[in-house]
N, C-alpha and C positions, 0 to 999 in steps of 0.2 A: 219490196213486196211484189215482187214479178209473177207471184203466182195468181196473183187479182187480178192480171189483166187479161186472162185470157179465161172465159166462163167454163170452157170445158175442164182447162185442167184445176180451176177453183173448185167447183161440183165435183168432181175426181177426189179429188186430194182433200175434201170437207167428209165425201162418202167413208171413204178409206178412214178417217180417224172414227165417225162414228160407229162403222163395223170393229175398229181396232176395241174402243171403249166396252158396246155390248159385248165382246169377245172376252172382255175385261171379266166382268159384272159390273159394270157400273150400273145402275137401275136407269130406267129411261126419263125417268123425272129428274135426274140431276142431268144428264145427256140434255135435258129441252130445259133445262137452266142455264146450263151450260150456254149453249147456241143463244140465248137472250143475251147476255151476260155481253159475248162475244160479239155478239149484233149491237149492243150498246158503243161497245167500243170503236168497233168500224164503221159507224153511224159521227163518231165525236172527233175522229183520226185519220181516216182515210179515204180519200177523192175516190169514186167511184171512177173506176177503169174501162168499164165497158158499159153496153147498152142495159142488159139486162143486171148490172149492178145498180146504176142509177135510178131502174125502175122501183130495186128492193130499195136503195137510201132514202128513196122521195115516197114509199110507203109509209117505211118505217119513221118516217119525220112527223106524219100525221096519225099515227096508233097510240092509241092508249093501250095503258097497259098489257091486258087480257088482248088486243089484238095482235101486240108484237110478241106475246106467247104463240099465241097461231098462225105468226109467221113463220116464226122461228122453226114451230113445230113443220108447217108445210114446206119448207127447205128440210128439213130435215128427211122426212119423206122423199121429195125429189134427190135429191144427193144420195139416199139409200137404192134409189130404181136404174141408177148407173153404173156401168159396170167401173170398176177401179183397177189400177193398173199394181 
């Protein structure tokens, strides 16, 4: 998982699939299903690699539900305002 540890090219390479997906049609409410889905996963499997990972793990550890929607959703956002490579 070598692309976790480095935040820029995770934010990068997260943005780039969600502009891939809306480019798709996918609707944006399976996109921000999706990124929970995902966030669940990498919350139960995978050590946070950097600083700003750990910040999201140790949020996400304490959300309920409807907040790790709004996480999810607010990475989503940030990951879109970057440019991708």
């Amino acid at each position: 998982m070598g692309i976790l540890q480095n935040w820029e090219q995770w934010t990068s390479f997260l943005g780039q699939q969600v502009s891939d997906a809306k480019d798709s049609g996918v609707p944006k409410k399976m996109i921000e299903k999706a990124a929970v889905q995902i966030g669940e996963y990498l919350a139960k499997n995978v050590d946070p690699q950097n600083e700003q990972e750990r910040v999201l793990s140790d949020l996400w550890a304490v959300a309920e539900k409807d907040e790790k929607q709004a996480l999810a959703s607010c990475v989503m956002k940030l990951v879109q305002q970057k440019p991708t490579n």
